[in-house]
Biopython code that builds the backbone (N, CA, C, O; Angstrom):
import numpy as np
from Bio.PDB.StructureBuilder import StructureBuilder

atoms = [
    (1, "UNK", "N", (51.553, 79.328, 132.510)),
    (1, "UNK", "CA", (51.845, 78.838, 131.181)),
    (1, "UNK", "C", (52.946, 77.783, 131.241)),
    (1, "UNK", "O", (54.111, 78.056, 130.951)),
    (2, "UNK", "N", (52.583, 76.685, 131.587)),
    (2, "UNK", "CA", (53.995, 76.007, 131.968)),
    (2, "UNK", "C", (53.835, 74.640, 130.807)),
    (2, "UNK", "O", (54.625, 73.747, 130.501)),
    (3, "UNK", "N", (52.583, 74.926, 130.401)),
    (3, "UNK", "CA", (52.436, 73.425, 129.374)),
    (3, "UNK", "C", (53.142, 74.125, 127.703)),
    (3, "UNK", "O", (53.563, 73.373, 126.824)),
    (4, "UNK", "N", (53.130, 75.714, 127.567)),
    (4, "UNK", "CA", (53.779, 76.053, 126.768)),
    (4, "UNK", "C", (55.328, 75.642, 126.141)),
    (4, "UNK", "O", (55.593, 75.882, 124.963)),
    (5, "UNK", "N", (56.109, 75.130, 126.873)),
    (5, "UNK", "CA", (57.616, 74.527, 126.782)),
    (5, "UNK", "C", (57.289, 73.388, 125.949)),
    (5, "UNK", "O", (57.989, 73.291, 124.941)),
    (6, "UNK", "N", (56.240, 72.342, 126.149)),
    (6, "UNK", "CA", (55.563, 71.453, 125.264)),
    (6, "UNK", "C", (55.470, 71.628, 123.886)),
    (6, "UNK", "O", (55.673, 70.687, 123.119)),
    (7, "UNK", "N", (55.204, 72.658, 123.531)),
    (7, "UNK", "CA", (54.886, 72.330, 122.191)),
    (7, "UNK", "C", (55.994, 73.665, 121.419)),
    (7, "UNK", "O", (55.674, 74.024, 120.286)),
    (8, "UNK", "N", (57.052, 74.228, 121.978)),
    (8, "UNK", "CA", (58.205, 74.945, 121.473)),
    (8, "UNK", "C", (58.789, 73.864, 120.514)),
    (8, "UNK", "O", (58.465, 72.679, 120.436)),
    (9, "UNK", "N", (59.567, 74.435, 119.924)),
    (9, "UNK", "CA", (60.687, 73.018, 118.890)),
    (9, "UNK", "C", (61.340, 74.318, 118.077)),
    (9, "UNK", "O", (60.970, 75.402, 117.625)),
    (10, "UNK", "N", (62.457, 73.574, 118.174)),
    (10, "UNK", "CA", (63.581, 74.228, 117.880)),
    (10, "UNK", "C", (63.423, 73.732, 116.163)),
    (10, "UNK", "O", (62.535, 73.059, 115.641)),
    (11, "UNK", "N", (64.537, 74.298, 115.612)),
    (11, "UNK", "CA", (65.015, 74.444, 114.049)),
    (11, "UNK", "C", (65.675, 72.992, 113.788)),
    (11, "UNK", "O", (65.701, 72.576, 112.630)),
    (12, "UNK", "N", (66.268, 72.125, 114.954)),
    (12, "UNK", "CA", (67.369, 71.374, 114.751)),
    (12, "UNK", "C", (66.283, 69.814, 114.532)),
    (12, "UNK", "O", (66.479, 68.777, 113.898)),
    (13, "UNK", "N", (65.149, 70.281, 115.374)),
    (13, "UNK", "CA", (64.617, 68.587, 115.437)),
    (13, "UNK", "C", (63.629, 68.415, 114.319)),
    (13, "UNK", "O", (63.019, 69.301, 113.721)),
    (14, "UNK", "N", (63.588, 67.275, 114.167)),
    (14, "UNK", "CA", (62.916, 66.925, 113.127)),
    (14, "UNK", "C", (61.505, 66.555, 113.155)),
    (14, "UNK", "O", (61.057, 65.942, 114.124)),
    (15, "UNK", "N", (60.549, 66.977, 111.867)),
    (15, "UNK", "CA", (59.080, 66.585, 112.210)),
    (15, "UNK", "C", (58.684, 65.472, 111.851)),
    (15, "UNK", "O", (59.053, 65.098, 110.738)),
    (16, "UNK", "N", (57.833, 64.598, 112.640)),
    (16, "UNK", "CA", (57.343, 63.621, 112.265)),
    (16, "UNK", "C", (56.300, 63.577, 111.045)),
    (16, "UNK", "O", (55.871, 62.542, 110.534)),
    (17, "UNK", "N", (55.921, 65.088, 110.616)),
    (17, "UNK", "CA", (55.019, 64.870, 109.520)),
    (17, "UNK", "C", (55.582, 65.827, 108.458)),
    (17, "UNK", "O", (54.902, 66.295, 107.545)),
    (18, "UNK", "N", (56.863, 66.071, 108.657)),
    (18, "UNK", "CA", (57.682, 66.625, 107.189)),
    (18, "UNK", "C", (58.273, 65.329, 105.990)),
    (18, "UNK", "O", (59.009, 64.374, 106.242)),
    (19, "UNK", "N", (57.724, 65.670, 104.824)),
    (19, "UNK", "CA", (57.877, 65.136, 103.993)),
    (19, "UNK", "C", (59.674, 64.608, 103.734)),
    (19, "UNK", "O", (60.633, 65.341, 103.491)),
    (20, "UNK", "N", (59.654, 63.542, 103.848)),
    (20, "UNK", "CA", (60.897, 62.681, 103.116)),
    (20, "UNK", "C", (61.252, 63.037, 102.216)),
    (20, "UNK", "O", (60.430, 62.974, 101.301)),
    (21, "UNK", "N", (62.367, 63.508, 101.934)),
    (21, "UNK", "CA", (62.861, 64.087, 100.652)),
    (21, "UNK", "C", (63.393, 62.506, 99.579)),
    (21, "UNK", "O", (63.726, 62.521, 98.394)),
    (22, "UNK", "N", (63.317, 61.455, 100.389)),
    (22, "UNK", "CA", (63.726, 60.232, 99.235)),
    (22, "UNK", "C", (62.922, 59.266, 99.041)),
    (22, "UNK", "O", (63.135, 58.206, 98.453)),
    (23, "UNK", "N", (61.376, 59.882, 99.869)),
    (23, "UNK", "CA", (60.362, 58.732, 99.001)),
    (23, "UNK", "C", (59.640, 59.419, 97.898)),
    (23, "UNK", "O", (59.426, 60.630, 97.946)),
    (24, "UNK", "N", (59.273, 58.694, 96.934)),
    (24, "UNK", "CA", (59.135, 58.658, 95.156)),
    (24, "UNK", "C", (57.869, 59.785, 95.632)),
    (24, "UNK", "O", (57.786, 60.167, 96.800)),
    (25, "UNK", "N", (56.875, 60.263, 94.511)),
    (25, "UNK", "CA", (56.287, 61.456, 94.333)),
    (25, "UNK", "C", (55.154, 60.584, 94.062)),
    (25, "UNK", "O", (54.010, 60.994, 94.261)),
    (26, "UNK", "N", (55.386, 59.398, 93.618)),
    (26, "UNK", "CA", (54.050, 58.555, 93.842)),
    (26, "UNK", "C", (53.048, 58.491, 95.012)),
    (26, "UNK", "O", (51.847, 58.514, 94.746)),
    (27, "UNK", "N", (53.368, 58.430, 95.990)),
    (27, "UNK", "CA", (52.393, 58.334, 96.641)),
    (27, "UNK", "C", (51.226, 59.276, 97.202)),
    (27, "UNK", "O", (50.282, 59.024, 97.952)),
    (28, "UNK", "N", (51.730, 60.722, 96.418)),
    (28, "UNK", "CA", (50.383, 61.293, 96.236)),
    (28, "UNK", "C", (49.753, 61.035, 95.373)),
    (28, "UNK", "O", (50.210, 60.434, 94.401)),
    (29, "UNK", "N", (48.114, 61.535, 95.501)),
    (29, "UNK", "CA", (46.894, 61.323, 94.645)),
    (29, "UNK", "C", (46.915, 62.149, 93.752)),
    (29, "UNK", "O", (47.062, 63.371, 93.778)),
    (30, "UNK", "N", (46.736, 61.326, 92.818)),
    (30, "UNK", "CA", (46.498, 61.977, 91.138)),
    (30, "UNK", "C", (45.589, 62.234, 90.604)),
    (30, "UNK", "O", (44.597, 61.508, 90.553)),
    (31, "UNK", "N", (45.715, 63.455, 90.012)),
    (31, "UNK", "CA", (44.303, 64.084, 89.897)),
    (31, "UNK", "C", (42.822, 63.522, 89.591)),
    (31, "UNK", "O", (41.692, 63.817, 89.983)),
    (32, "UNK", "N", (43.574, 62.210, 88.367)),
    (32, "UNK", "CA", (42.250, 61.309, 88.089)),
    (32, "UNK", "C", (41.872, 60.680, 89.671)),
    (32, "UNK", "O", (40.668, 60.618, 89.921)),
    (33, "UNK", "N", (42.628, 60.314, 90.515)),
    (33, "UNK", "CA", (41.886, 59.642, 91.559)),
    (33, "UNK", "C", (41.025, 60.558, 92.508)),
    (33, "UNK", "O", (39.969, 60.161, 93.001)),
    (34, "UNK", "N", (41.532, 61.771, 92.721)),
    (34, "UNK", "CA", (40.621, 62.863, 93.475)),
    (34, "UNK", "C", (39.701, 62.974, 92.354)),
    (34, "UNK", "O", (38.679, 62.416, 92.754)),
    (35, "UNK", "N", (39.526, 63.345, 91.297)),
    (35, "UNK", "CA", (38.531, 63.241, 90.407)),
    (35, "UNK", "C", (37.444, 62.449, 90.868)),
    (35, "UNK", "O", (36.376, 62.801, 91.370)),
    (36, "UNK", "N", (38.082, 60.848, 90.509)),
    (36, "UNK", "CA", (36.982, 60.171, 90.991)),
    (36, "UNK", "C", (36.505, 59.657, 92.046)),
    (36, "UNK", "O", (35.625, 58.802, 91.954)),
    (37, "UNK", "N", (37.005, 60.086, 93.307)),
    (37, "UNK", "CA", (36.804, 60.059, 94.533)),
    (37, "UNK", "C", (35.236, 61.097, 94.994)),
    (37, "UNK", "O", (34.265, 60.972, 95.739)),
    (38, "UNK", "N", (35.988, 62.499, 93.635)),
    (38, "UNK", "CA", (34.656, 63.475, 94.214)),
    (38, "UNK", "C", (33.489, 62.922, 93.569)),
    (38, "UNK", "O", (32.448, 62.802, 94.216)),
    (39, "UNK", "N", (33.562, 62.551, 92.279)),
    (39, "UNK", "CA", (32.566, 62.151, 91.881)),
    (39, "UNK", "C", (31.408, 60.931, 92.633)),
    (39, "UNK", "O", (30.197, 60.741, 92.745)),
    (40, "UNK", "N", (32.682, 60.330, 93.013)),
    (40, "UNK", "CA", (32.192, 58.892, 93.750)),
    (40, "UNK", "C", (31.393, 59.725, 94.869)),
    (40, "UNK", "O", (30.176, 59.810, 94.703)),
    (41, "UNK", "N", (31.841, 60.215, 95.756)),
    (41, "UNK", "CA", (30.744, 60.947, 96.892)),
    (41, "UNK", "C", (29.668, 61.817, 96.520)),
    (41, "UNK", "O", (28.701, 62.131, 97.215)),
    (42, "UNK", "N", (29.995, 62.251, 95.095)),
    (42, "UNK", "CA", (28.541, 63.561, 95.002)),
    (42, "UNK", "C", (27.392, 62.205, 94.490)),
    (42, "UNK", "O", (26.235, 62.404, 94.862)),
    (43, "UNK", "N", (27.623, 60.910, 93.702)),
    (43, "UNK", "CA", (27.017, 60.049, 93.712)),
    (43, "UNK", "C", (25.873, 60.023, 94.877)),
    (43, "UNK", "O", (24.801, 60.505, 95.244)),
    (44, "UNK", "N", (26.828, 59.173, 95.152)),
    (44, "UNK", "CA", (26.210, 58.684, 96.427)),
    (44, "UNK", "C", (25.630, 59.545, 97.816)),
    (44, "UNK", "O", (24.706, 59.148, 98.527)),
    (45, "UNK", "N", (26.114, 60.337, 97.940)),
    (45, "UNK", "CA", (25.126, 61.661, 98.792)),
    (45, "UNK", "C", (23.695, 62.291, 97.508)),
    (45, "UNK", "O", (22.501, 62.360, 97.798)),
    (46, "UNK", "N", (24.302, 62.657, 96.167)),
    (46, "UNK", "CA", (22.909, 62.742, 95.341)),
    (46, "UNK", "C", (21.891, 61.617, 95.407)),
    (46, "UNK", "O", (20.853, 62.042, 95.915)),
    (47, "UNK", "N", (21.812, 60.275, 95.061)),
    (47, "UNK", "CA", (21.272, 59.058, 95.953)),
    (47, "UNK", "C", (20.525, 58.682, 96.652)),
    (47, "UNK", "O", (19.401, 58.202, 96.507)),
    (48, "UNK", "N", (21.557, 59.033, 98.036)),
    (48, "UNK", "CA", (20.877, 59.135, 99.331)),
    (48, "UNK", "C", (20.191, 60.401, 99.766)),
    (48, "UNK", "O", (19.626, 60.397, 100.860)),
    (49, "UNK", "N", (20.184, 61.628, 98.921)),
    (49, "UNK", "CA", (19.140, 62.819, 98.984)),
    (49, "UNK", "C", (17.797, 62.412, 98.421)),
    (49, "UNK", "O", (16.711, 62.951, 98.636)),
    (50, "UNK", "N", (17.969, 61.736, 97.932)),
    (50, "UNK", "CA", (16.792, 61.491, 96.378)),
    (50, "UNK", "C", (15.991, 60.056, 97.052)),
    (50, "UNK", "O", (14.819, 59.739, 96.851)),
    (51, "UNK", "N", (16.810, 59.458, 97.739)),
    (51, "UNK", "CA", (16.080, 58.421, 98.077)),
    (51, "UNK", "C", (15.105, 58.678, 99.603)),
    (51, "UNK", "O", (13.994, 58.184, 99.797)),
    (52, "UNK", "N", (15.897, 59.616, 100.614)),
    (52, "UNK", "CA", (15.047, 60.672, 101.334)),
    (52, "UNK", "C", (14.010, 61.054, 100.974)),
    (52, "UNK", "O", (12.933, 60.484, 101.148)),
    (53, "UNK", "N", (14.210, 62.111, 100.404)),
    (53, "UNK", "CA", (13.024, 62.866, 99.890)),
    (53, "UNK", "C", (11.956, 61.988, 98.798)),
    (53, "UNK", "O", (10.888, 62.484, 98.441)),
    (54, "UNK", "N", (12.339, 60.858, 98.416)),
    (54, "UNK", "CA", (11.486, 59.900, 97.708)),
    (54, "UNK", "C", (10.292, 59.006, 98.992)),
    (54, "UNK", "O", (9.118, 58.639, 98.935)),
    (55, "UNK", "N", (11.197, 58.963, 99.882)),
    (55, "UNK", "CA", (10.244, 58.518, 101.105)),
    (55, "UNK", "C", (9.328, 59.220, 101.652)),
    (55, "UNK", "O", (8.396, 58.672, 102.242)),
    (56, "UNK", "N", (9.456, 60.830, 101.532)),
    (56, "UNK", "CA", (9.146, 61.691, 101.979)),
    (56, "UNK", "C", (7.614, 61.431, 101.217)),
    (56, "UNK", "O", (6.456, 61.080, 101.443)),
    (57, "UNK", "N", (8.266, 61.750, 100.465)),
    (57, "UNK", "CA", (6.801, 62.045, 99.605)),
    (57, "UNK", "C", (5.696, 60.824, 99.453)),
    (57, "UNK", "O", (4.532, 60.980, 99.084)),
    (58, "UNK", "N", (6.292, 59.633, 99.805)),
    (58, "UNK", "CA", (5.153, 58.590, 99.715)),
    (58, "UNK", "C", (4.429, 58.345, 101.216)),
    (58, "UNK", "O", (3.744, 57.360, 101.492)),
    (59, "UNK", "N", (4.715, 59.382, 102.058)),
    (59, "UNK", "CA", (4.212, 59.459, 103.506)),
    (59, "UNK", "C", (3.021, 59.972, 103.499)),
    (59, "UNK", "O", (1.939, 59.715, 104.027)),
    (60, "UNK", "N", (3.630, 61.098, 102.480)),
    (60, "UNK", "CA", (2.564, 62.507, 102.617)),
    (60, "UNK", "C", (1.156, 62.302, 101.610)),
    (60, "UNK", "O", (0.129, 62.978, 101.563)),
    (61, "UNK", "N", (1.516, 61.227, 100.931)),
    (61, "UNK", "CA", (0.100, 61.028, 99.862)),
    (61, "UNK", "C", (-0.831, 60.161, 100.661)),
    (61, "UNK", "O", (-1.922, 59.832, 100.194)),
]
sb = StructureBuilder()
sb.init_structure("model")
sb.init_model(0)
sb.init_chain("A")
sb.init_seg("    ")
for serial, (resi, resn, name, xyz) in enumerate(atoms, 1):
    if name == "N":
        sb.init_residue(resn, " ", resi, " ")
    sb.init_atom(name, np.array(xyz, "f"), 0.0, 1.0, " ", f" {name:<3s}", serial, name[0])
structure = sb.get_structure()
């Protein structure tokens, strides 16, 4: 186990992916934008299901 010492960390050092306590609260996503982010993908995967299975079916006739 010698690659274990690697990834120990003490209390004192700091993380590269702990949040900044003095940048603004802006730059997370707001609910309207996850909103329309999900929407934007169920779009477009509903779409591209529909346009699949639309091919599908003009094979089979």
């Amino acid at each position: 186990m010698k690659f274990l010492p690697k990834f120990v960390r003490t209390t004192d050092e700091s993380s590269e992916n702990s949040v900044d306590r003095n940048e603004p609260a802006d730059r997370s996503k707001t609910r309207r934008t996850k909103s329309l982010q999900g929407a934007t993908i169920f779009v477009v995967m509903f779409v591209t299901l529909w346009w699949l299975l639309s091919r599908g079916e003009e094979s089979t006739e």
